[in-house]
C-alpha positions as MATLAB code, in Angstrom:
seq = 'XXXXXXXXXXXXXXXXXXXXXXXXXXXXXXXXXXXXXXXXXXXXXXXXXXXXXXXXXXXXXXXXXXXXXXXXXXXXXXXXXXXXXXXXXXXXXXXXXXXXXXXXXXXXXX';
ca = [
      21.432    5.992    4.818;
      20.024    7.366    8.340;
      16.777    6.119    9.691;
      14.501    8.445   11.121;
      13.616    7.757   14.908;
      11.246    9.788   16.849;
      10.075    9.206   20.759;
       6.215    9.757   22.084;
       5.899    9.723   25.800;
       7.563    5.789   26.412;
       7.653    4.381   22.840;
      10.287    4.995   20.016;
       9.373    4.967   16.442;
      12.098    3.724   14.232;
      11.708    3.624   10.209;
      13.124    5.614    7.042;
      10.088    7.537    7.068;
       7.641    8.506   10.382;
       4.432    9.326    7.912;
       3.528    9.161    3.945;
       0.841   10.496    2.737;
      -0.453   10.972   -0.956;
       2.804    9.900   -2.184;
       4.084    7.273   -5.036;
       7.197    5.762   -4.364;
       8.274    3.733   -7.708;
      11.070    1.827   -8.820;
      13.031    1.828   -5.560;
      15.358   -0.965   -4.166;
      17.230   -0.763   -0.800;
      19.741   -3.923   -0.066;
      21.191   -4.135    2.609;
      19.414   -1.851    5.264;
      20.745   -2.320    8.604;
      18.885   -0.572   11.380;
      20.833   -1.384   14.584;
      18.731   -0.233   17.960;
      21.128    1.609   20.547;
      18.967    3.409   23.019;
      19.821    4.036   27.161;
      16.734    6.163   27.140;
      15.210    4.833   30.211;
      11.646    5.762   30.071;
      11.375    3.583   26.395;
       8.647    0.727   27.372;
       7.986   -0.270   23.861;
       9.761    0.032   20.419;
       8.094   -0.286   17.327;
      10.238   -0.759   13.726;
       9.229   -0.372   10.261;
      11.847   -0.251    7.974;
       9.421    2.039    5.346;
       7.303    4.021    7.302;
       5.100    4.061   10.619;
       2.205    5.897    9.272;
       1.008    5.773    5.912;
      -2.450    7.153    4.116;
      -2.871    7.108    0.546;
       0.431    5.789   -0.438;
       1.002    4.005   -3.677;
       3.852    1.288   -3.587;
       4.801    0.024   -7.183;
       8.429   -2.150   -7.264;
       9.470   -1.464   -4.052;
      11.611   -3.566   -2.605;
      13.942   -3.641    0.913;
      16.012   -6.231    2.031;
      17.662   -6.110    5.608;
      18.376   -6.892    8.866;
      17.971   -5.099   12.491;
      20.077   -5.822   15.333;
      19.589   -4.981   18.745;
      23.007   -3.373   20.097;
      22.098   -2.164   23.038;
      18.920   -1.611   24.904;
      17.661   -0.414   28.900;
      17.735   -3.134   31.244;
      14.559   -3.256   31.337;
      11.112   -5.618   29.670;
      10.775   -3.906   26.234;
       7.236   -4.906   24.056;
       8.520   -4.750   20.432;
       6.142   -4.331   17.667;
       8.098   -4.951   14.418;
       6.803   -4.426   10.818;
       9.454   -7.217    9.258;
       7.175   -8.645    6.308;
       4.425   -6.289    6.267;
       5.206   -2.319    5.002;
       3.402   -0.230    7.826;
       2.477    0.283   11.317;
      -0.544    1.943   11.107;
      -2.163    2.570    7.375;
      -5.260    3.728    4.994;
      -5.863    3.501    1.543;
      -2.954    2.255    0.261;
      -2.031    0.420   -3.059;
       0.787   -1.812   -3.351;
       1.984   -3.958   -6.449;
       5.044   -6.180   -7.201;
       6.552   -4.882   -3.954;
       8.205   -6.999   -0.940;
      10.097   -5.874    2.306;
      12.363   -8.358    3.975;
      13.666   -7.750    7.115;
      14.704   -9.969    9.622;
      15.832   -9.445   13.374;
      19.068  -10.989   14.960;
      20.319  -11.411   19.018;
      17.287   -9.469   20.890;
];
């Protein structure tokens, strides 16, 4: 499964999804996920993770559940502010209804 990055000025996005909106996601299960950072971009001063989506407005979450880890395999040699989304579902969201749903994901060596 392939994560979907995306860069704005100095920050990189990384989830599945950049934005949901007015969707119902239902009955899904994801073991497993890895998401494994490997950036030389130098400009990058922050990185923020979600391992659902960044942006989300009217989304409905009902038995949704992720499990995994992210790993840090290589990043600039630089200070890097991190804001990661590893027990919570977005970055940024609106309106949204979640029920019987948990995401998991814990962070190893950064």
């Amino acid at each position: 499964m392939n994560v979907t990055f995306r860069v704005d000025k100095d920050t990189l996005y990384i989830a599945l999804f950049f934005e949901l909106e007015n969707v119902i996601i239902k009955d899904l299960t994801i073991e497993n996920l890895l998401i494994d950072v490997e950036t030389t971009l130098k400009d990058i001063n922050s990185i923020v993770i979600a391992p659902l989506a960044i942006v989300a407005n009217n989304v409905t979450l009902d038995n949704v559940n992720i499990i995994g880890n992210i790993k840090y395999s290589k990043l600039p040699d630089k200070e890097i502010n991190f804001n990661v989304v590893n027990d919570g579902y977005f970055v940024y969201s609106k309106d949204n209804t979640i029920t019987d749903s948990t995401i998991e994901v814990t962070e190893s060596n950064r």
